[in-house]
C-alpha positions as CSV (number, residue, x, y, z in Angstrom):
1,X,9.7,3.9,-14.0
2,X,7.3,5.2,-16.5
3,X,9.4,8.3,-17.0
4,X,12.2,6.0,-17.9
5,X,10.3,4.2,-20.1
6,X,8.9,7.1,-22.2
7,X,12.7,8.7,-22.2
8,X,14.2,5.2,-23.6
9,X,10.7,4.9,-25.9
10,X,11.9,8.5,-27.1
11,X,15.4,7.4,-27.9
12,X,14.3,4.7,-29.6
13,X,12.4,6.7,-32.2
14,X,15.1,9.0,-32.4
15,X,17.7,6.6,-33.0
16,X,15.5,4.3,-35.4
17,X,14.6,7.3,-37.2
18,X,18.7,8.9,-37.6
19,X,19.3,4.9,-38.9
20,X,16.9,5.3,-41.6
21,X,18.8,8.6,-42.8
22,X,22.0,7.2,-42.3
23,X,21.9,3.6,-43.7
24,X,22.5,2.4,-40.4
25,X,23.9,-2.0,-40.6
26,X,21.1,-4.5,-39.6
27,X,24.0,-5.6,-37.1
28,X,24.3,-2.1,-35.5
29,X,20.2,-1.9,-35.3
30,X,20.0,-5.3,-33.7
31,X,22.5,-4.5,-31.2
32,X,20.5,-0.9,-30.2
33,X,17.3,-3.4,-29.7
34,X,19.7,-5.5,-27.5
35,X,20.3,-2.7,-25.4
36,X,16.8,-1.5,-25.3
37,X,15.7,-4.7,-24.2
38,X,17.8,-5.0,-21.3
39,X,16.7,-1.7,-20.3
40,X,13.4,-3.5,-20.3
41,X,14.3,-6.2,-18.1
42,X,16.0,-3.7,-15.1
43,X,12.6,-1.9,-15.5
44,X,10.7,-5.1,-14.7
45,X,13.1,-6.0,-12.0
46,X,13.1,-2.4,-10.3
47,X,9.2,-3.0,-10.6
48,X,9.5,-6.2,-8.1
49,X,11.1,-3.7,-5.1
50,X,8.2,-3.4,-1.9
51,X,5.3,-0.6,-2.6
52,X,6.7,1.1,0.3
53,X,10.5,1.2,0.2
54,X,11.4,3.9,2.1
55,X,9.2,2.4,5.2
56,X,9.4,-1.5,4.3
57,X,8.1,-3.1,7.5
58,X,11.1,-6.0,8.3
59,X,10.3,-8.6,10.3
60,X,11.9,-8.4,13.9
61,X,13.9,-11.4,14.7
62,X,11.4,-12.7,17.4
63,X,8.5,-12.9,15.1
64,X,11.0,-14.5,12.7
65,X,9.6,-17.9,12.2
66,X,5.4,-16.8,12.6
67,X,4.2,-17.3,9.0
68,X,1.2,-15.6,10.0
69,X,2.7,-12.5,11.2
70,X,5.0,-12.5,7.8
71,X,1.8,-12.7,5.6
72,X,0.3,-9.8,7.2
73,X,3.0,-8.0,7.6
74,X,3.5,-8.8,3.8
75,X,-0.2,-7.8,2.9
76,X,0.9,-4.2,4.1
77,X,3.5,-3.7,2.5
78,X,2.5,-4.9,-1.0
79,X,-0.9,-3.0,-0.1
80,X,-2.3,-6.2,-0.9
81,X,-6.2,-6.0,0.2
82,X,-7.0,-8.9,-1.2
83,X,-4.9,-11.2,1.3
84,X,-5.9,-8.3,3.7
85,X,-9.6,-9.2,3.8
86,X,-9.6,-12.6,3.0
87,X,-6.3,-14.5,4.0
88,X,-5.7,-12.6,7.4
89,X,-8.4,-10.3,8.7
90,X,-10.5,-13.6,10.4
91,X,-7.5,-14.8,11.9
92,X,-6.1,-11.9,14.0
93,X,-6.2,-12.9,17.7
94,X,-5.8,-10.2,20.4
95,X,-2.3,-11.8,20.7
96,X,-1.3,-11.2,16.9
97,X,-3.3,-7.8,17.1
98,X,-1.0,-6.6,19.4
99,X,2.0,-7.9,17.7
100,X,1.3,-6.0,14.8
101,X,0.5,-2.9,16.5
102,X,4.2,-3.1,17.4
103,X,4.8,-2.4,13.7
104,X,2.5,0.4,12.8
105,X,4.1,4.0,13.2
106,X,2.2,7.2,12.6
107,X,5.0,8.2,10.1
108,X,4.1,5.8,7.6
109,X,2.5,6.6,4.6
110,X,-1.4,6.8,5.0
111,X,-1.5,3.6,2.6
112,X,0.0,1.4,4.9
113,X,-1.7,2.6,7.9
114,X,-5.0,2.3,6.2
115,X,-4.0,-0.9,5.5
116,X,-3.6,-1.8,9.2
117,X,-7.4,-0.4,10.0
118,X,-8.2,-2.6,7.2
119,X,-6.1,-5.6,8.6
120,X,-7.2,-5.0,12.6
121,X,-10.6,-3.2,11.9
122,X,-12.3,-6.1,13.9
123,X,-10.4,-6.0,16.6
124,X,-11.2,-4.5,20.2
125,X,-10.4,-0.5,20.4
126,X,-8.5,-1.3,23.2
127,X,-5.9,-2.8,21.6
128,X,-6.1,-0.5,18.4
129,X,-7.2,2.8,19.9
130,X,-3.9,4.8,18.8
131,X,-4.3,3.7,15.3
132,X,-8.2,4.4,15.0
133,X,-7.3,8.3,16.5
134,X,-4.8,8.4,13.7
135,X,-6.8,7.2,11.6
136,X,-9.5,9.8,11.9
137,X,-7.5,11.9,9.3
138,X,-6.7,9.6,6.7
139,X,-7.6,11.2,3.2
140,X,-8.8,8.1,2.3
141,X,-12.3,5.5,3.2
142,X,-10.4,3.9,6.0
143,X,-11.7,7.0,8.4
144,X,-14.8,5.7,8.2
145,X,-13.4,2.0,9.7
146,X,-11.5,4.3,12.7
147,X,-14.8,5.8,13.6
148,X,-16.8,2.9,13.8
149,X,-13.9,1.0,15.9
150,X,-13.7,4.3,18.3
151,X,-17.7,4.5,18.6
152,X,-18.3,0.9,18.5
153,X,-20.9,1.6,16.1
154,X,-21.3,0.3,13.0
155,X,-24.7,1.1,11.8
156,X,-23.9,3.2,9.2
157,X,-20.5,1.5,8.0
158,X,-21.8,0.4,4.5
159,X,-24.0,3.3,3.6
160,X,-20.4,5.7,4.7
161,X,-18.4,3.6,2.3
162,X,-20.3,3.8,-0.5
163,X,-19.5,7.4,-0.7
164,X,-21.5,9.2,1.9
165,X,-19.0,11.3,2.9
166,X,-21.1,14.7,3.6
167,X,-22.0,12.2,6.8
168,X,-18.9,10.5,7.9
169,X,-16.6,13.7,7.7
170,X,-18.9,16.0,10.4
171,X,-19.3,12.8,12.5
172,X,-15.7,12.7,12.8
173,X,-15.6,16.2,13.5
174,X,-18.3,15.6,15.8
175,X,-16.3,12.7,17.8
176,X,-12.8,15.0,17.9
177,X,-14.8,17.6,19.9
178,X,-16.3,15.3,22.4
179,X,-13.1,13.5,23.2
């Protein structure tokens, strides 16, 4: 959308400039800045579209009516790790733990599977086991959640996310080769 934006920005100085030069009617310039602004408003609206359109999670018809499932499922989608950590993470039974690990597939995008780690990071690795493997290669902090689930240690959890990745990374290597 930002392209768009800086292509319609460029047409608007372009045509506000040839109006100058050409004695272009208030009428005709008002009517330009109509057009402009309506480009404005599909921009927004495109903007309101799930972070993760091409692997939206729906909601399956059985889980249809569990609000709490929804807002999770939600949370994920929007990458939301706000409501991640402090609307859902303390209320994921081993029941709804498993329900969600119905919806996680190792083809999504590492955002959304990161933020499933996030969501289920407290939860027993025998329910999240696949995802924690996976998760050993995100690019992003979350590998450091997958190897404390998989070790059940979580000693070093805060010092690893604060950046101390010259320990985390050979630990994971370190786990791969013993399992």
């Amino acid at each position: 959308m930002k392209t768009v934006s800086i292509i319609f920005t460029g047409l608007f100085f372009l045509i506000n400039t040839s109006c100058q030069e050409s004695n272009i009617t208030e009428n005709e310039l008002d009517d330009l800045l109509e057009v402009l602004d309506e480009v404005e408003e599909v921009e927004e609206l495109e903007g309101t579209e799930p972070m993760y359109k091409e692997h939206h999670i729906e909601i399956r018809e059985e889980h249809a009516n569990d609000e709490f499932i929804k807002g999770c499922l939600n949370a994920i989608n929007e990458d939301d790790a706000e409501a991640i950590e402090y609307d859902y993470r303390d209320g994921i039974t081993e029941e709804r733990a498993a329900i969600l690990m119905t919806y996680w597939l190792p083809e999504q995008p590492w955002r959304m599977k990161d933020n499933f780690i996030a969501l289920l990071m407290d939860q027993d690795k025998s329910i999240i086991g696949a995802l924690a493997e996976h998760e050993l290669d995100s690019p992003n902090d979350e590998r450091a959640y997958a190897l404390c689930i998989l070790t059940d240690n979580w000693d070093q959890f805060d010092e690893w996310l604060d950046g101390r990745w010259d320990e985390v990374d050979p630990a994971i290597e370190a786990y791969k080769k013993s399992h």
